[in-house]
C-alpha positions in Angstrom: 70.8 48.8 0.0 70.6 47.7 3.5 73.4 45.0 2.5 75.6 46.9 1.1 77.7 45.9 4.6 77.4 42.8 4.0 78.6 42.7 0.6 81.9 44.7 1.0 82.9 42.4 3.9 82.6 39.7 1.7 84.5 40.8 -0.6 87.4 41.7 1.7 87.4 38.8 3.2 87.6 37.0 -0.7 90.7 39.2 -1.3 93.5 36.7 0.0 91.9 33.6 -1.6 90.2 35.0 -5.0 91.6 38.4 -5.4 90.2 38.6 -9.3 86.6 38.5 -7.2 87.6 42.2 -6.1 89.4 43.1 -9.2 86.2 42.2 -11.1 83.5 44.0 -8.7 85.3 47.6 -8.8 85.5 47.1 -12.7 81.3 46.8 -12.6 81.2 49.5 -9.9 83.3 52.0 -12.2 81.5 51.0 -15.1 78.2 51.5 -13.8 78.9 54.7 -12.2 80.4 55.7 -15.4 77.3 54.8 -17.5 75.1 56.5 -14.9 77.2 59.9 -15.3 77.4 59.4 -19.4 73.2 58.7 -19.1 71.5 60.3 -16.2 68.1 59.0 -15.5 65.6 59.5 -13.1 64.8 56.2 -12.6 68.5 54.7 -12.3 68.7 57.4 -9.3 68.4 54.7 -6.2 70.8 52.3 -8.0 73.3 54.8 -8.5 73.6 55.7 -4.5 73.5 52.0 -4.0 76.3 51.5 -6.4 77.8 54.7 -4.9 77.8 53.8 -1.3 79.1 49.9 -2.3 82.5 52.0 -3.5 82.5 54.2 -0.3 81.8 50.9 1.5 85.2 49.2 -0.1 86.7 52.1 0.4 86.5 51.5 4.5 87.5 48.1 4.2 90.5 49.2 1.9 89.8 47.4 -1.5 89.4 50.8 -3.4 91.6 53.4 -3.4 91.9 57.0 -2.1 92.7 58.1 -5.7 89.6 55.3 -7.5 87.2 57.7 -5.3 89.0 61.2 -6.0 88.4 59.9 -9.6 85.0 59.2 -9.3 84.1 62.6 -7.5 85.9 64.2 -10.3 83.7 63.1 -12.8 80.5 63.7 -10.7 82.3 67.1 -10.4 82.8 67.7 -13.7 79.2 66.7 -14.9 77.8 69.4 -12.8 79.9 72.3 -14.3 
């Protein structure tokens, strides 16, 4: 959790030279949040606000999208109805 930071810094700074690096990391991000949504779990709780703030974290250095995390808080959204 605490290098969450770290990790999206990384990765934007793997964007010029290996762009399928980021390509690949949002897939697993999506995914995961996905499963976690489809298959709610106590104990997956922690990992899912890790996961979580890792998108919110590419978010601020601009290697997801406005409309990736509208999508994601959408589906939280709608889990809760």
């Amino acid at each position: 959790y605490r290098s969450i930071h770290a990790i999206a810094n990384v990765a934007a700074k793997l964007r010029r030279q290996k762009p399928e690096v980021c390509i690949r990391l949002l897939d697993m991000i999506v995914e995961e949040l996905q499963w976690s949504i489809e298959h709610p779990a106590f104990k997956d709780q922690q990992r899912t606000l890790t996961v979580a703030r890792l998108l919110g974290e590419l978010y601020v250095t601009s290697l997801a999208s406005g409309q990736l995390i509208l999508q994601q808080l959408y589906q939280f959204h709608s889990l809760c109805l």
